[in-house]
C-alpha positions as CSV (number, residue, x, y, z in Angstrom):
1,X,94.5,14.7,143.4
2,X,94.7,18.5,143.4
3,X,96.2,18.9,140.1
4,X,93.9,16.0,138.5
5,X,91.0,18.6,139.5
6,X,92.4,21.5,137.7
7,X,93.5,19.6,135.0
8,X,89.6,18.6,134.8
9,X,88.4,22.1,135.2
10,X,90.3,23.8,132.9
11,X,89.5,21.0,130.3
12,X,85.7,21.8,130.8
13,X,86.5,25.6,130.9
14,X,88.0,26.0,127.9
15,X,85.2,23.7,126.0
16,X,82.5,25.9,127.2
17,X,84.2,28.7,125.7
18,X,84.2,27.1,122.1
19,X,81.6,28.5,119.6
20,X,78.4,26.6,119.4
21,X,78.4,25.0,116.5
22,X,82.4,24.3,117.4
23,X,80.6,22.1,120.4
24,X,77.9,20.7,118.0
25,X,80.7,19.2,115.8
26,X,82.1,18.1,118.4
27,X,78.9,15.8,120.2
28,X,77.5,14.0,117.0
29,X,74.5,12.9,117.8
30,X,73.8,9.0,118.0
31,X,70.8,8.2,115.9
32,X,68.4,5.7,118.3
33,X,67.9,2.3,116.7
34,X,65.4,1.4,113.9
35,X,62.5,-0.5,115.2
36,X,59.5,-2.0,112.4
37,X,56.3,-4.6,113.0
38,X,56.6,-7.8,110.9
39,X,53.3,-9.4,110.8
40,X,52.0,-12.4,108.5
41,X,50.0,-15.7,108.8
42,X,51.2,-19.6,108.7
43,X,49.2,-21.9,106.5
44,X,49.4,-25.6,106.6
45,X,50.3,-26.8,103.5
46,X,48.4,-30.2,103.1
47,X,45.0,-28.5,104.3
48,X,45.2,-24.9,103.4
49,X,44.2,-24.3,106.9
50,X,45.7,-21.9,109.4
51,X,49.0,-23.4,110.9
52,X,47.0,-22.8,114.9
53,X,50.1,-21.8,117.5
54,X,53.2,-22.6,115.3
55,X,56.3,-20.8,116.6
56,X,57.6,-18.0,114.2
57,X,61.2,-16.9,114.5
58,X,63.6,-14.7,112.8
59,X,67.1,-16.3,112.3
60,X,69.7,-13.0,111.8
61,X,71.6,-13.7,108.6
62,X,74.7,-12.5,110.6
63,X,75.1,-15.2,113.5
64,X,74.1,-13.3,117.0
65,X,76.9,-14.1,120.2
66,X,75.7,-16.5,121.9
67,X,75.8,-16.2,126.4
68,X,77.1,-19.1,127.6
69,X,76.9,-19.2,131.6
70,X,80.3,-18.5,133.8
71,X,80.2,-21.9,135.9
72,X,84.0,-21.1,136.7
73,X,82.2,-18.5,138.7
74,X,79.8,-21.6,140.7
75,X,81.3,-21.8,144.3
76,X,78.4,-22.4,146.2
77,X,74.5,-22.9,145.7
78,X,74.0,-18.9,146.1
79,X,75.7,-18.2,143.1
80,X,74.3,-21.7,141.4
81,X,70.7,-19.4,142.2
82,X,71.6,-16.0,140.8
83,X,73.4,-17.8,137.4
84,X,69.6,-19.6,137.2
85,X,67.8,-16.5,137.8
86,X,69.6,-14.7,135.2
87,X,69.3,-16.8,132.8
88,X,65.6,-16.7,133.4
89,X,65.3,-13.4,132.9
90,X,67.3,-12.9,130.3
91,X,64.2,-15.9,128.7
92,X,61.1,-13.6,130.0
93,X,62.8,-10.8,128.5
94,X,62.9,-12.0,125.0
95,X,64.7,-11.4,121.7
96,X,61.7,-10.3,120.1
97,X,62.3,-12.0,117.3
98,X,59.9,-14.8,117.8
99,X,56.0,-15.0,118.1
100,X,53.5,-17.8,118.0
101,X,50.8,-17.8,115.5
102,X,47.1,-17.2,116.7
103,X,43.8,-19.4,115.9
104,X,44.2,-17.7,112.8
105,X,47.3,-18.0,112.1
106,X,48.4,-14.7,112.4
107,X,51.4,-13.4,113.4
108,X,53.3,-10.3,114.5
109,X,56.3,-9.4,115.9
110,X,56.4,-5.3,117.2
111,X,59.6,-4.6,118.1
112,X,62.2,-5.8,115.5
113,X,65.8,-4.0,115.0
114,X,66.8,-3.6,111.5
115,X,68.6,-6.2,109.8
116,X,68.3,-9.1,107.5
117,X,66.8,-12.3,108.7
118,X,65.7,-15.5,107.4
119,X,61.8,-16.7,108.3
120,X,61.1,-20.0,109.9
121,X,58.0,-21.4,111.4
122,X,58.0,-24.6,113.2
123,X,54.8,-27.1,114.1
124,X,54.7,-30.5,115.1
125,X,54.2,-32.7,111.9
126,X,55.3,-31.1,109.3
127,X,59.1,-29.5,107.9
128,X,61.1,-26.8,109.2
129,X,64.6,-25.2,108.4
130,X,65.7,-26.3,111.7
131,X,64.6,-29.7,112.2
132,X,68.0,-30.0,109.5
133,X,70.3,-29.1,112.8
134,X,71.6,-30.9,115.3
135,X,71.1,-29.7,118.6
136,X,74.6,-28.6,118.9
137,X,74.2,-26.8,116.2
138,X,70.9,-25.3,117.3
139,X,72.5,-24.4,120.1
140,X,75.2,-22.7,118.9
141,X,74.0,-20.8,116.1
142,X,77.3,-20.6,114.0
143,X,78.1,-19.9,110.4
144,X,77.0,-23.4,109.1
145,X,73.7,-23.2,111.3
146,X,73.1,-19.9,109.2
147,X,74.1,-21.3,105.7
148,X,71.2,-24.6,106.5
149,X,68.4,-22.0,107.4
150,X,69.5,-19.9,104.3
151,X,68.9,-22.8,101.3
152,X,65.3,-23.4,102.8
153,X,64.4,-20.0,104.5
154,X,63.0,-16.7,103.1
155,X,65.2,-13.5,103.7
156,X,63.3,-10.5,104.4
157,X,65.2,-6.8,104.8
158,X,64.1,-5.1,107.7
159,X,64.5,-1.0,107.8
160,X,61.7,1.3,109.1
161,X,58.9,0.4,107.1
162,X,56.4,-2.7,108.2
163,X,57.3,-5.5,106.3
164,X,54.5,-8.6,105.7
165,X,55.6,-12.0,105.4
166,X,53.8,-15.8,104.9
167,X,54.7,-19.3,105.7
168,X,53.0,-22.0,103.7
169,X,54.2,-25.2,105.9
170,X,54.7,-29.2,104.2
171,X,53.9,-31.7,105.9
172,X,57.5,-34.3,106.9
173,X,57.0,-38.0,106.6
174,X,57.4,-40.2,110.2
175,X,58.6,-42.9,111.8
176,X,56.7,-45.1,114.0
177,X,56.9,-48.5,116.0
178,X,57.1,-50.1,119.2
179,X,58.6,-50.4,121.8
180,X,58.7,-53.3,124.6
181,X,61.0,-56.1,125.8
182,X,61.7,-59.1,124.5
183,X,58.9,-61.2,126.7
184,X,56.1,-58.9,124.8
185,X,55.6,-56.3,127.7
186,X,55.6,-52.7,126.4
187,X,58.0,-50.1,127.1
188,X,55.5,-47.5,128.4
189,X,56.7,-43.7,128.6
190,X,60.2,-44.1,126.9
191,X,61.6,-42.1,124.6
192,X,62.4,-42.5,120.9
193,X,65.3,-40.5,119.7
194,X,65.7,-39.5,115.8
195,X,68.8,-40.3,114.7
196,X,69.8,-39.1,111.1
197,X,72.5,-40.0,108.7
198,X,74.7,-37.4,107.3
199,X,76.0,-37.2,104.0
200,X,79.3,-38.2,105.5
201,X,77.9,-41.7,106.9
202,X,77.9,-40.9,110.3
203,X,75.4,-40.6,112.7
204,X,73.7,-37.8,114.0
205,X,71.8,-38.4,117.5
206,X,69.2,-35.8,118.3
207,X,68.8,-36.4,122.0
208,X,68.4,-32.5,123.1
209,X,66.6,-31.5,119.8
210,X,64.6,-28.5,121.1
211,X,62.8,-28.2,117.7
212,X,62.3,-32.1,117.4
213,X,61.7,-33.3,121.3
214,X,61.6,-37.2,121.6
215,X,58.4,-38.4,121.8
216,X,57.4,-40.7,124.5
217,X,56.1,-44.5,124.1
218,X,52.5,-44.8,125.1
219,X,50.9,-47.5,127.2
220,X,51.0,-49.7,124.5
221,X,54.5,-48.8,123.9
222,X,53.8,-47.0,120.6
223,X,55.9,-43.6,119.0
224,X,56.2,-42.0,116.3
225,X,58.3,-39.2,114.9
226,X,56.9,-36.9,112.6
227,X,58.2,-33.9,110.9
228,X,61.0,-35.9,109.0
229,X,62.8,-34.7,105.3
230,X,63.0,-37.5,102.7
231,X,66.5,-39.1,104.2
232,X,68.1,-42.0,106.2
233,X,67.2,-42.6,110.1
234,X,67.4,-44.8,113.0
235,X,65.7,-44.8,116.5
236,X,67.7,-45.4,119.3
237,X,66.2,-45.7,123.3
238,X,67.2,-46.3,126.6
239,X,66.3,-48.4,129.1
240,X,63.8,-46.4,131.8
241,X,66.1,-47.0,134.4
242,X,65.8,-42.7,135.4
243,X,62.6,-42.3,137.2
244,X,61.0,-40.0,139.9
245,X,58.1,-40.8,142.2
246,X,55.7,-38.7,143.4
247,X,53.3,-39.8,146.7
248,X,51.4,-37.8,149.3
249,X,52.5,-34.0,150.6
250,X,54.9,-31.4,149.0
251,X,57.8,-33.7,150.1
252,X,56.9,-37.2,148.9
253,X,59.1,-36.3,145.4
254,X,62.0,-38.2,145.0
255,X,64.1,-38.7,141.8
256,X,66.0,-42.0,140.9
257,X,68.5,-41.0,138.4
258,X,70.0,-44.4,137.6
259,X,72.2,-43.5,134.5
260,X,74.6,-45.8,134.6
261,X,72.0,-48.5,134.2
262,X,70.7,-47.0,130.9
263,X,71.1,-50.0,128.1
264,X,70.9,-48.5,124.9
265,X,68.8,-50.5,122.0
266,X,68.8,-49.6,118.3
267,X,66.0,-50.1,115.8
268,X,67.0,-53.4,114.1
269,X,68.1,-55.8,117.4
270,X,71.4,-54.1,117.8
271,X,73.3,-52.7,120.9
272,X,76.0,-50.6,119.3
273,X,75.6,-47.2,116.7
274,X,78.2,-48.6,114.4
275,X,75.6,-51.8,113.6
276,X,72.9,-49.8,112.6
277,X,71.3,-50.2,109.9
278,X,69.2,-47.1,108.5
279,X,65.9,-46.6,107.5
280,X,64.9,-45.3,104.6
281,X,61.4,-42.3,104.6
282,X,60.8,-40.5,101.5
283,X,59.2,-37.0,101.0
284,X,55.8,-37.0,102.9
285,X,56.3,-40.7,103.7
286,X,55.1,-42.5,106.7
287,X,57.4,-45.6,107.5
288,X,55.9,-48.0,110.3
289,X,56.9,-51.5,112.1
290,X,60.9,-49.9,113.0
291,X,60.5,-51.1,116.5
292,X,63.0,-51.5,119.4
293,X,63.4,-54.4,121.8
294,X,64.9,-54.3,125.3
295,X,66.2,-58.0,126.6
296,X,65.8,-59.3,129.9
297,X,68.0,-62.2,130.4
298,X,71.5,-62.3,129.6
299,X,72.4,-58.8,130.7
300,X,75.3,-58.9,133.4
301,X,76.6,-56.7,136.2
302,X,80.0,-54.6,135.8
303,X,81.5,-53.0,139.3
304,X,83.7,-52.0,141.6
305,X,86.1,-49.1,143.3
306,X,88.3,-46.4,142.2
307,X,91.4,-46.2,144.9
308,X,94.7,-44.0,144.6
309,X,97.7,-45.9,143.7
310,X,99.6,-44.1,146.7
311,X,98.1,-45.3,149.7
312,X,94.7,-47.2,148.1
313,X,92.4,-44.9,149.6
314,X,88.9,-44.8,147.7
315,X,88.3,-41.5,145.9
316,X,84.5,-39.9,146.9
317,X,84.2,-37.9,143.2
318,X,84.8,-38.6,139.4
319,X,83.1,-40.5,136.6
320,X,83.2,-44.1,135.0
321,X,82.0,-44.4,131.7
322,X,81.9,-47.5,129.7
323,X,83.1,-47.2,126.3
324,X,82.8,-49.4,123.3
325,X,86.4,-51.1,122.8
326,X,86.9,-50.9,119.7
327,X,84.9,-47.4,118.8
328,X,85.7,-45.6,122.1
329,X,82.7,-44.4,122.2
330,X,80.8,-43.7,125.4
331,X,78.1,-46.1,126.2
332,X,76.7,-45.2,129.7
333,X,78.6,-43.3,132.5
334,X,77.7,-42.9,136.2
335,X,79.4,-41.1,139.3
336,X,81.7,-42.2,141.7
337,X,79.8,-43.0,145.4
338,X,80.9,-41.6,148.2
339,X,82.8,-45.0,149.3
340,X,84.5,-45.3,145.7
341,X,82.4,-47.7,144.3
342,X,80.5,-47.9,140.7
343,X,77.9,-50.1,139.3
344,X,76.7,-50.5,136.1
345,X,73.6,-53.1,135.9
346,X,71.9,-54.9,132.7
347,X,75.2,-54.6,130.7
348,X,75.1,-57.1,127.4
349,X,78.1,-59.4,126.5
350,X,80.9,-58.1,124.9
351,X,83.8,-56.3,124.9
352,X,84.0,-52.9,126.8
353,X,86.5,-50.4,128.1
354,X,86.1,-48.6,131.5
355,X,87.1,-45.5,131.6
356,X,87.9,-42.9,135.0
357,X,88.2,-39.3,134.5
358,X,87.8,-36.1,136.4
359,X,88.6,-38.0,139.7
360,X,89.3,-36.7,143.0
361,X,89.2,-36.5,146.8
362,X,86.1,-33.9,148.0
363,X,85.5,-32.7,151.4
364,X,82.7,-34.7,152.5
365,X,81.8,-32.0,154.8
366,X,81.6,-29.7,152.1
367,X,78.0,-28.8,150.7
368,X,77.4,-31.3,147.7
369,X,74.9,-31.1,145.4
370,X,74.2,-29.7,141.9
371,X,77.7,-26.8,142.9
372,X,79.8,-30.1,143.6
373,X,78.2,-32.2,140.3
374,X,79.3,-29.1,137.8
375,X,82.5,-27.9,139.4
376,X,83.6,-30.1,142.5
377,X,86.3,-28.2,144.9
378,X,89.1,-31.1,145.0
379,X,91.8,-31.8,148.1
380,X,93.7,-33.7,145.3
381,X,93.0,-34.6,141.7
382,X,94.7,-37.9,139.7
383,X,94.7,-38.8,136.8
384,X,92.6,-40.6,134.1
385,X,92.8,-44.1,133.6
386,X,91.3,-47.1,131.0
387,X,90.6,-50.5,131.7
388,X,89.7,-52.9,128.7
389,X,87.0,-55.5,130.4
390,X,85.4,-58.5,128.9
391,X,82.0,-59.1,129.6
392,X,80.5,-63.0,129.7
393,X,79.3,-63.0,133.2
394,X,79.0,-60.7,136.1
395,X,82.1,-58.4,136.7
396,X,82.9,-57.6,139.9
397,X,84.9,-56.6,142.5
398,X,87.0,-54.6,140.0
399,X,89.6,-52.2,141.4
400,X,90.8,-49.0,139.2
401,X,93.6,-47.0,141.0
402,X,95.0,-43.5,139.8
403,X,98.2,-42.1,140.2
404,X,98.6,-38.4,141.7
405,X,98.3,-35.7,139.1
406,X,101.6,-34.0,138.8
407,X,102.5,-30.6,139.6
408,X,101.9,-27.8,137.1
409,X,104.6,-28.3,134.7
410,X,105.8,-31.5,135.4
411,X,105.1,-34.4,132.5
412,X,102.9,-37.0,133.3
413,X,103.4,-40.3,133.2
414,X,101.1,-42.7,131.6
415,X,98.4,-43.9,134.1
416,X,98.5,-47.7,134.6
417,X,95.2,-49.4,135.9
């Protein structure tokens, strides 16, 4: 330690004694970052009026990192709270690359670093470069995010002088219907999901669209989803099953989240993506009568427990979805109960494929909630399993069992149901 010190003070000795500009040279200075206002006003295209409280935002042309939150870090609900509170500051905070518009429809953003960006303004109604993303894509902000913003966008060059910029916004064309069940009741406060083909054929479902929410049924059951480019779309909705009640005093809220019951319907009578037809909306066009209808009768009950092959114990955590057979795509999923039973209610006839994952025995005594939903602590893990089902009547009584996942670097053998 000793000799660290007067290796450390004879380093800073014989710096002092260089000539000053020797030292200048040496300690260039760091020039602080550019800051400029960019200010402007959003007009509504179809009026000429001012576009009243429509979010502005600056999309950088290079993509920014995105922070993603550390839930390998999430042992308990203390550090569940300081991940949240984080993350909400880090939203109070700001990018400053966003504003909303006044009565006016002015705009201005104060504090904006140098760079190039791309100009979008977004208000319910009528088009924006970013109702063209999916959510993941939204989310994630990549390269091809970039490129979709870039075709429709304007780019403005920010340095250190103010720069002005307007937004003239087009009205989209909508989608509207309703929905109810098949007696005539409407489906009051559901949601309507745009669903949009791509160029490829497939589907895209916007579910978590933060720039094209879902809009809810009304008492009458009615939607409608506005803000749509001339293309091909669907509406797809589930059944309310997920619903909270609120009665007297701060403690009467409870939630009911019932997601394994959550029957999926398709504008045009069908239960399944792959049978849906599309719907056709043209520039500025508004499309009406695509409506959705739940059934009531002939909808069947699918249960059972999930036990491990070894001594045919029920496991107390994992998930069961229920997959489309031949597609393999997810259809509804729930959660393991504490005894190792699932239940899905108001399934349709047809054929399915049940499938376990992420299964394992918890400590009971361990403290559950959202910390044991997101990253369970497991005694023992097993492995995933499929069951092909048939669906005519009520299925139940099914029993799943899962063999031990094996050791770290040991191949496993195919799991057998």
């Amino acid at each position: 330690m000793q000799r660290l010190i007067f290796v450390l003070s004879t380093a800073v000795l014989a710096f002092s004694c260089l000539p000053d500009a020797a030292q200048e040279q040496a300690a260039p200075q760091t020039a602080p970052p550019a800051y400029t206002t960019v200010s402007g006003h959003v007009t509504c295209g179809d009026t000429n009026h001012p576009a009243r409280f429509a979010a502005v935002l600056l999309i950088p042309e290079k993509p920014q990192p995105t922070q993603t939150a550390d839930w390998a870090n999430v042992k308990n609900e203390k550090d569940m709270a300081k991940l949240l509170a984080k993350n909400m500051a880090q939203t109070r905070k700001g990018t400053g690359l966003s504003a909303v518009s006044a009565i006016d429809g002015s705009f201005e953003m104060p504090k904006v670093p140098a760079g190039t960006y791309y100009v979008v303004a977004e208000l319910k109604g009528y088009l924006s470069p970013l109702s063209a993303l999916s959510s993941g894509e939204r989310m994630s902000g990549g390269d091809d995010a970039v490129k979709k913003i870039q075709a429709q966008a304007e780019k403005i060059v920010v340095q250190d002088a103010p720069v002005r910029v307007d937004v003239r916004l087009e009205r989209g064309g909508s989608i509207s219907g309703v929905i109810r069940y098949d007696d005539g009741n409407p489906a009051p406060d559901v949601k309507a999901v745009r669903m949009v083909m791509q160029e490829d054929g497939k589907w895209m479902v916007d579910t978590f669209n933060p720039s094209m929410p879902a809009p809810e049924t009304d008492d009458r059951g009615r939607y409608r989803i506005s803000g749509l480019p001339k293309g091909k779309y669907a509406v797809s909705a589930e059944l309310p099953t997920n619903q909270s009640t609120n009665g007297l005093g701060s403690g009467s809220f409870d939630m009911h989240p019932n997601y394994g019951d959550a029957l999926v319907v398709y504008s045009g009578g069908v239960f399944r993506e792959k049978d849906v037809k599309p719907v056709e909306v043209g520039a500025g066009e508004d499309v009406d009568g695509v409506d959705l209808v739940f059934p009531v009768d002939n909808l069947h009950v699918v249960s059972g427990t999930v036990t491990a092959k070894s001594d045919n114990h029920p496991l107390n955590s994992g998930w069961v979805n229920l997959n489309d057979a031949e597609t393999k795509v997810n259809l509804r999923h729930t959660q393991l109960e504490e005894d190792g039973s699932f239940r899905f209610n108001y399934v349709p006839v047809g054929q399915y494929q049940l499938a376990i994952s992420r299964a394992g025995d918890v400590d009971k005594d361990a403290p559950g909630g959202v910390v044991q939903m997101f990253n369970p602590t497991f005694l023992k893990s097993y492995q995933d399993a499929k069951l092909p089902i048939k669906v005519k009547g009520d299925q139940t009584g099914l029993v799943v069992q899962l063999a031990d996942k094996p050791a770290a670097g040991t191949p496993a053998k195919p799991p057998t149901p």
